[in-house]
N, C-alpha and C positions, 0 to 999 in steps of 0.2 A: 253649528259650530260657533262656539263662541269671538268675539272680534277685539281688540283690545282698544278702550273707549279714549283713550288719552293720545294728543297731537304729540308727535316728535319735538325732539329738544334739539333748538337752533342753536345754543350757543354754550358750553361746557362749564358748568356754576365752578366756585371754587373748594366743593367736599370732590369732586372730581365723578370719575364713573368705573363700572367692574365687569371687564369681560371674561365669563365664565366656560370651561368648556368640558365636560361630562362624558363619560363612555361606560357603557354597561360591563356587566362581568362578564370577563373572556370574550369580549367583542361580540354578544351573541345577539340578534335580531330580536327581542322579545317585545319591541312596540314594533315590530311589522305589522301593518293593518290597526293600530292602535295609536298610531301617532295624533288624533284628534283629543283623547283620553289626554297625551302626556300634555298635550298646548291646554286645553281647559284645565288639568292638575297646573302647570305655571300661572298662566293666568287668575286663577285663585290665591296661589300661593303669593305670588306677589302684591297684589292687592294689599293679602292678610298683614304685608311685612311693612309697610308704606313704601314700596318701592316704584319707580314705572321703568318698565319695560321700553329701550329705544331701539333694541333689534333682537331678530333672534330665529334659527333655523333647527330647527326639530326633524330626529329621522330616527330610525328603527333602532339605532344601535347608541347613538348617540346626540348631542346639541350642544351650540353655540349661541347665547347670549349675552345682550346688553343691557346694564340694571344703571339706574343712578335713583339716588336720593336727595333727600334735603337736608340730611344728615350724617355725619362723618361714620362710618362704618369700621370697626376698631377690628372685627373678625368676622368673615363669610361662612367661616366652618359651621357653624351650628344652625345658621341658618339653609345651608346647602344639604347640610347632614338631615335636619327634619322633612325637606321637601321630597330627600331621597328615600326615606324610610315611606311617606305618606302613597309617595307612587308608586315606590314597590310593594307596600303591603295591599292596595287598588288593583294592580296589574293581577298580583298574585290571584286575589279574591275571584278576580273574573277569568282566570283560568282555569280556577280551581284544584291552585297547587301551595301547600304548605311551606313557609322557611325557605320559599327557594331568593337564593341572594341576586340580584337585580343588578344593580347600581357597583361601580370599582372605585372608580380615580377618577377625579376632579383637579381641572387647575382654575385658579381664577389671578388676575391681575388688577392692579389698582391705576386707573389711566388718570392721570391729571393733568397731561398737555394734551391742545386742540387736537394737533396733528395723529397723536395717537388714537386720541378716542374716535377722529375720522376713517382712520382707515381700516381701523377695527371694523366700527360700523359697515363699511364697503365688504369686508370679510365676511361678516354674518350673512349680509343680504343676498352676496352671491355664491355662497358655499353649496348651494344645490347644484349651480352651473359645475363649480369645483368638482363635486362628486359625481356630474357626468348625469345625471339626474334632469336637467331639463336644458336648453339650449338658451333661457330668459327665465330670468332669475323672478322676476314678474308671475312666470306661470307655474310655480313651485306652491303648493298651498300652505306649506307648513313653516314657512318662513314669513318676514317682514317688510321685504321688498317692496311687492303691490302695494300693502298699507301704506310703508314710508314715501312713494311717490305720489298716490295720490292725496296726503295730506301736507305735502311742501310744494315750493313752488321748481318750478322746471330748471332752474339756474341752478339753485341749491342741489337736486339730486342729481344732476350734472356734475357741478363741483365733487360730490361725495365720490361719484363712481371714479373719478379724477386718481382716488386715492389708492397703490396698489396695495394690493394684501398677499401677493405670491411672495414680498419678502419676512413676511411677520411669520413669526417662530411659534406657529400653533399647535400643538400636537391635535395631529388630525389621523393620523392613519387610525381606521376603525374597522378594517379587513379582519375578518377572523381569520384563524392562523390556518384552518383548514381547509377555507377559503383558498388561501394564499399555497397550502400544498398542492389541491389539485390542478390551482392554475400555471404552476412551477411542471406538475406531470405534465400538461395540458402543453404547454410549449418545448417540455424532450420530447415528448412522443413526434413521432416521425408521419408526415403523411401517409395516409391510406397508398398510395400511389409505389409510397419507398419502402414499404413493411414486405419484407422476404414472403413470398407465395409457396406452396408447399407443392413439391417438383415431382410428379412419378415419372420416374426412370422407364421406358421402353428397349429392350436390348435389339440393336439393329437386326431386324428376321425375325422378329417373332410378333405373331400375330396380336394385334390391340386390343382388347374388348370394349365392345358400342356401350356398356352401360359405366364404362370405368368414370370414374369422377374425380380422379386424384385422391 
């Protein structure tokens, strides 16, 4: 697995920073067991862009990153749009399935105050926790976490975690919808315990029979 070789950024230049956030078509799992592929495809990608990476959380269906530059960045679309064709047409290849469409909707923002790009940052790191995925956001592999604490100091990613991200307005629901129907069956449906049992009637007097079963 590749590691990403560049320290965290202490303090927020003035081109600012872009937190991006991706979901696959119709929500579908297609980097399940693959999510190493999609972190090595960014890690290249960004490199290729001059950009570095200050966070970022990767999973089956979709991901959350942080980019900043040394240069002002006028539109993310063509750069978001290439990275999306290069990893779906990779995924594809190794599944060995033709034209199938990967990638939907993207949103990205342009963070140019502290406080934003901090708690962003806090966002990404612990978005596994978010999705219920690991209890220490530390033991998630596919996120930035572990990296970003063990290359700052202890103050600092104390401050960071400081910053809440439950009120930032991220489109995160990544539940497929079918997902979400049988879990909707899954809480009508009535206990095993309350479901009507099927009653044979006996008419008072008349003999049982030993092998009857209802």
């Amino acid at each position: 697995m590749a590691d990403w070789p560049h320290s965290p950024l202490h303090r927020l230049g003035a081109p600012g920073a872009y937190f991006i956030t991706a979901g696959t078509y119709l929500k579908q799992h297609y980097f399940r067991k693959r999510e190493e592929l999609l972190q090595d495809l960014l890690f290249d990608f960004v490199r290729a862009h001059s950009f570095d990476l200050q966070a970022w959380s990767l999973f089956s269906n979709h991901y959350h990153i942080v980019l900043t530059s040394e240069q002002p960045t006028t539109s993310l679309q063509p750069i978001i749009r290439e990275f999306h064709s290069v990893s779906a047409r990779e995924l594809n290849r190794l599944d060995g399935i033709r034209d199938r469409k990967v990638w939907f909707q993207y949103w990205d923002k342009h963070l140019t105050f502290e406080r934003s790009y901090l708690a962003r940052l806090n966002y990404v790191h612990q978005n596994a926790v978010h999705q219920g995925l690991v209890s220490l956001a530390t033991n998630y592999r596919w996120c930035s976490a572990s990296w970003f604490e063990e290359r700052v100091s202890r103050a600092y990613a104390e401050s960071v975690r400081r910053f809440r991200g439950d009120r930032l307005n991220v489109p995160d629901d990544f539940e497929p919808k079918d997902s979400k129907r049988r879990q909707a069956a899954a809480l009508r449906r009535p206990p095993h315990s309350l479901v009507p049992q099927r009653i044979h009637w006996v008419e008072p007097g008349s003999p049982q029979r030993r092998d009857d079963r209802g």
